[in-house]
N, C-alpha and C positions, 0 to 999 in steps of 0.2 A: 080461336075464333076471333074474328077481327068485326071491327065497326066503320062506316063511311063518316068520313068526317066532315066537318066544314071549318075554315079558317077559324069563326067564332065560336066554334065546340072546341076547338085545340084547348082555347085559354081556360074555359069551364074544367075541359080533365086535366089543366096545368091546377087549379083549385083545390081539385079534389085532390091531388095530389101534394099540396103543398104545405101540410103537417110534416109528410115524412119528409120533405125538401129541407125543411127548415131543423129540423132532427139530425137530420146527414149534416149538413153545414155546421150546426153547434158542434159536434162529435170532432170534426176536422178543423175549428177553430181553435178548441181546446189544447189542441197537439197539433200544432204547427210546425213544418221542417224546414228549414233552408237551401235552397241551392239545388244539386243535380240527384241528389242521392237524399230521397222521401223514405223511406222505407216502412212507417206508420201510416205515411198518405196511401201507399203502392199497393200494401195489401187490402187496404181499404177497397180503393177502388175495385182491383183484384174481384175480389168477393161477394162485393153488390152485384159485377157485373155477369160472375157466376149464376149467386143468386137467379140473375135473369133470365137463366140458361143459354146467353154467349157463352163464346170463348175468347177472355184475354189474351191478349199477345201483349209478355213484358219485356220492360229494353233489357239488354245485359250491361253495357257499359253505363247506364241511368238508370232513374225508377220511373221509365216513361208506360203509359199503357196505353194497347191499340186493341180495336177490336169492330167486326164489322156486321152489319143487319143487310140482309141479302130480303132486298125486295121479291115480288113475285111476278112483276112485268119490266120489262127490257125499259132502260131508261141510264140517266146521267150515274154516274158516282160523286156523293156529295160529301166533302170532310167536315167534321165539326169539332171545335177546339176548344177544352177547359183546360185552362195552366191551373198548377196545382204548389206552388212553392209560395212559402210566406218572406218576412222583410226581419232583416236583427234590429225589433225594435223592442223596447220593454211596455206592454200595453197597458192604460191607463183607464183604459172605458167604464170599469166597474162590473161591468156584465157578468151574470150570474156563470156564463161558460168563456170566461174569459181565457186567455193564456196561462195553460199551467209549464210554461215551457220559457224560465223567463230568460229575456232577450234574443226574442221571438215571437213576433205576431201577424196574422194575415190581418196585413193593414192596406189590403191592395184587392180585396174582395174575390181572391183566386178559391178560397175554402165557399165560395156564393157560385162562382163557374163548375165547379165539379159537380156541387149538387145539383143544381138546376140541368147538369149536360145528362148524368145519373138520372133524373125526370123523365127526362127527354128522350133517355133510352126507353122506358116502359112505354110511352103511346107510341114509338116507331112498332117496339114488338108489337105491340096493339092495334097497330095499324097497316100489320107489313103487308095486306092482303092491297093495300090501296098505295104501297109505296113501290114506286118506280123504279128503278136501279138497284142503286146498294149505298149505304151511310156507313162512312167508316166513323168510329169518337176516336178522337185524337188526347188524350189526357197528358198533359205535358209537366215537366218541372225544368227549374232554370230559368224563368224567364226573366227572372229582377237581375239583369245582369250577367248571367250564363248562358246564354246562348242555347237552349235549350232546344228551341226549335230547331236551329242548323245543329243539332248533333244526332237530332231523331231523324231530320233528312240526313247526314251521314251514318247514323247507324242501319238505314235501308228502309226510310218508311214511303217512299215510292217503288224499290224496288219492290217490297211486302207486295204494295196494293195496286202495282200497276197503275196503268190513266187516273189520273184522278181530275173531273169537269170541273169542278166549282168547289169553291172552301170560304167557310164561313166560321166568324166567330165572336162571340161575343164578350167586354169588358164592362163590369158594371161600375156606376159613378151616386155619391152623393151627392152631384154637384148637379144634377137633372133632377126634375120634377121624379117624385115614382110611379115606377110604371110606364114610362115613356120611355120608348125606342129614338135614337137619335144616330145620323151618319150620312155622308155623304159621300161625291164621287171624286175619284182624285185624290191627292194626301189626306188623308186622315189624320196623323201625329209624325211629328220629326225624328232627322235620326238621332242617335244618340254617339257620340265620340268621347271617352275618358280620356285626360290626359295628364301630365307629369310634368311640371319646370323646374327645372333646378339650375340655381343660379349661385354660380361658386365665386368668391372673393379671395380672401386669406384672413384667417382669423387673427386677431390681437386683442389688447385691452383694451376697455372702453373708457379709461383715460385719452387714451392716444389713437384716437382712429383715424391721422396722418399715418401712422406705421402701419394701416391696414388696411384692407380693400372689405368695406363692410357692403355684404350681398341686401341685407333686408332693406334699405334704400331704394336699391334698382329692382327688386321683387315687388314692392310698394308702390312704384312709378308705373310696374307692368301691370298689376292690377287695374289702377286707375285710365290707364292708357287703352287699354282693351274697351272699357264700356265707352269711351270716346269713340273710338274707331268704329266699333261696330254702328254707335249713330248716324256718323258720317257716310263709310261706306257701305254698306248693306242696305240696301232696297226695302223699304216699310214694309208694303206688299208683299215679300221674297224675307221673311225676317231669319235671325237667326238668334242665339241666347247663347252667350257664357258667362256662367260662374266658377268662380272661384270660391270653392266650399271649404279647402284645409289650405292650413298656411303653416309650415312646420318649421322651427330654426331655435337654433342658442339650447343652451345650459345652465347658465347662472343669467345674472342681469348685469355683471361686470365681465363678462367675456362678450366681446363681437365674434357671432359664430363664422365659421369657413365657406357653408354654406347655408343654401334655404328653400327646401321644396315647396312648392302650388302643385296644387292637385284641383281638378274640375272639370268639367261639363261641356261639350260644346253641343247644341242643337242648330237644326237649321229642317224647311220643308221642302227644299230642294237639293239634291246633289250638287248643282255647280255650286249654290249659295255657300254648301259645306265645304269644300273644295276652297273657296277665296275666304273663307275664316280661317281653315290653317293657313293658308298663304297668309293672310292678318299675321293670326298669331304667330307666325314665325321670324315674320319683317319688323315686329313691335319687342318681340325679346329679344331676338340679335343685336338690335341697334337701341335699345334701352342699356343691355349688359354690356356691350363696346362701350356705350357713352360715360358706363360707372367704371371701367375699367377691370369687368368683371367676364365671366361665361356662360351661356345659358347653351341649355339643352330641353330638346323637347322632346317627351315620348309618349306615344299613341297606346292605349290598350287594344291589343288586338279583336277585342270580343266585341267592340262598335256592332248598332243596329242602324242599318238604312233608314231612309224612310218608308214610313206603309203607306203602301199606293192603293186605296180602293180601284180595281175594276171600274172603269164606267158603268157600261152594261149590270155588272153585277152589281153593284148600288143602287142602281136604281129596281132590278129585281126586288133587293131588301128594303127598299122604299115602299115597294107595289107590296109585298108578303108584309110586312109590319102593318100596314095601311089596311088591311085587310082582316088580318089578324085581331090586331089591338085599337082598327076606328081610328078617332082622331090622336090618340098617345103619341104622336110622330110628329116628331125635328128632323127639317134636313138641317143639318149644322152650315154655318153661315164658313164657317176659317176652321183650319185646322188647328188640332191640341199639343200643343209642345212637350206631352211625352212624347216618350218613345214603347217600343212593341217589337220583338224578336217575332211578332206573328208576321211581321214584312218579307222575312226571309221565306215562306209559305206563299205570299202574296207575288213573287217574285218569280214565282212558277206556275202557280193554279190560277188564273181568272177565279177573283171572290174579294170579300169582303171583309171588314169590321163594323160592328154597331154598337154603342154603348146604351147601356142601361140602366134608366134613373133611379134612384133610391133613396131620395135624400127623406130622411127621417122625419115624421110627423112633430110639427111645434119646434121644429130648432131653423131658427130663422137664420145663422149662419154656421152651414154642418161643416165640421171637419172634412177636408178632402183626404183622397188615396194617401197612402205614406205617414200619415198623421198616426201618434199613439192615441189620438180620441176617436178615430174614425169609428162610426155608425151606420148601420146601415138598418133601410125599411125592406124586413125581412115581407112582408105581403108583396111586394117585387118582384118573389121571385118568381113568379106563376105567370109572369109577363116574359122572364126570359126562358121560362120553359116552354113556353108554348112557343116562341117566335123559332129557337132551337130545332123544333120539331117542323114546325111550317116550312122551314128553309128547308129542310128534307123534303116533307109531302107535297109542296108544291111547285108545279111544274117549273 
């Protein structure tokens, strides 16, 4: 038996719902996985979505889950996406279900997307009589750096479900008010590019480093030389971001090592922007390591995330649907976020969207953000992205 809905009943059965939202989410915080292969998260999902009386579809080469709610009038096919993989971090929160899995924790609020997608699924069933098409849930893992997404589109999850119209998905943030839906049209968050310098000298003693070609000199310069650069060259407007996060070299403190890897980050909100910071970074280490009489090389990780390009049109859908749904709770975001999101690679196919979701914790006047081992989140939240989850489906 189904019910007529209205945008603002969505959020009331996201309420009533949102004991066992908040139940599921402890459970999968607890037991946190990393990377491509959940197998605690997998069956989980698995089984709720049983429960439901779906049928999951699991990946074979991942622990991804698919599965789909067949409307009962002709209309769009709409995707919905909760990534499900946690961060190697050792969590610090204190929380009563914190991490028993140590150096591991969803410090990235992916164990908040599953459950709230899980919600989400019960008023679609609940509503299928008034749902239009078909809702595939997309459950993902890999996304902190595995490419997750581009491996469930390689493993066939267009060819599974055929046309897919629109895809939407939601990332929730400490750093928003809670309860507020925020996103705009156009970039939403930059790409993301890993990369590797190694810059080789010859080792000797650190009496005499005339007899030796010492690399962590011209490694030093390169550092420093990069955040120059990118001041100079790279458009305010058009921005882009490298760090250098690991600096790795030597043995003892009386040995000049042979060489010295940089390892780091490069962002940027546009393609060409990304494009003329390798060219930076390449013209800045070649002719730094010539200058020291040294070699650099650079290399790229292959598993780089584009930028996410919000849909116009569909942004502003999820503008009108949030606005609807949850009243005033709505930011159109002014600049994009300088993560990154493997949901681009989705984005890059399907017209649709990302929207973040606030959460930041009652009385903490500066909350930890994503990736932090204090991160918190305002679990009464979640009943704002379960209902917008579901809206994106129900409404036309």
């Amino acid at each position: 038996m189904t019910t007529a809905h209205t945008s603002h009943s969505l959020e009331e059965e996201a309420r009533r719902l949102l004991p066992d939202v908040i139940e599921l989410r402890r459970r999968i915080h607890r037991k946190p996985e990393i990377g491509l292969n959940l197998p605690i998260t997998h069956a989980l999902i698995a089984e709720e979505l049983s429960r439901m009386g779906l049928e999951p579809q699991l990946g074979v080469s991942l622990s991804s889950v698919t599965c789909s709610i067949e409307g009962l009038r002709e209309g769009p096919t709409t995707l919905l996406r909760a990534d499900m993989d946690a961060l190697p971090l050792h969590e610090s929160t204190g929380l009563s279900f914190s991490s028993i899995h140590d150096g591991a924790m969803h410090a990235c609020g992916h164990d908040a997307h599953v459950a709230m997608l899980l919600g989400a699924a019960q008023i679609l069933i609940h509503h299928q009589a008034d749902l239009a098409g078909r809702v595939i849930l997309m459950f993902q893992p890999g996304e902190e750096g595995y490419s997750g997404a581009r491996h469930m589109i390689d493993e066939g999850l267009y060819a599974r479900y055929g046309e897919i119209d629109r895809a939407f998905a939601v990332h929730i943030t400490p750093q928003l008010p809670s309860g507020y839906i925020g996103t705009r049209a156009g970039t939403i968050m930059a790409s993301a590019d890993e990369f590797e310098i190694v810059v080789t000298g010859r080792g000797g003693h650190a009496s005499m480093p005339h007899d030796a070609i010492d690399p962590i000199p011209a490694a030093c310069e390169i550092v420093l030389a990069l955040q120059s650069a990118l001041t100079r060259q790279i458009p305010v407007f058009d921005p882009a971001v490298v760090t250098i996060a690991e600096l790795h070299a030597g043995t003892a403190p009386n040995v000049i090592p042979p060489s010295v890897s940089l390892r780091g980050t490069m962002r940027a909100v546009s393609d060409s922007t990304s494009e003329k910071v390798k060219t930076i970074l390449n013209e800045i280490t070649t002719s730094i390591a010539t200058g020291h009489h040294s070699q650099a090389e650079i290399r790229y990780d292959e598993n780089g995330y584009p930028v996410t390009v919000n849909n116009e049109a569909a942004a502003r859908r999820t503008l009108a649907v949030a606005r609807t749904t949850l009243g005033t709770r709505v930011i159109e975001l002014p600049t994009p976020i300088m993560g990154a999101e493997d949901w681009s690679f989705i984005l890059q196919r399907t017209p649709g969207s990302m929207a973040f979701l606030g959460a930041a914790p009652p009385g903490v006047a500066t909350p930890a953000p994503n990736h932090s081992n204090l991160m918190l989140l305002d679990e009464e939240s979640f009943s704002s992205g379960v209902a917008i989850y579901a809206a994106m489906a129900l409404e036309p």
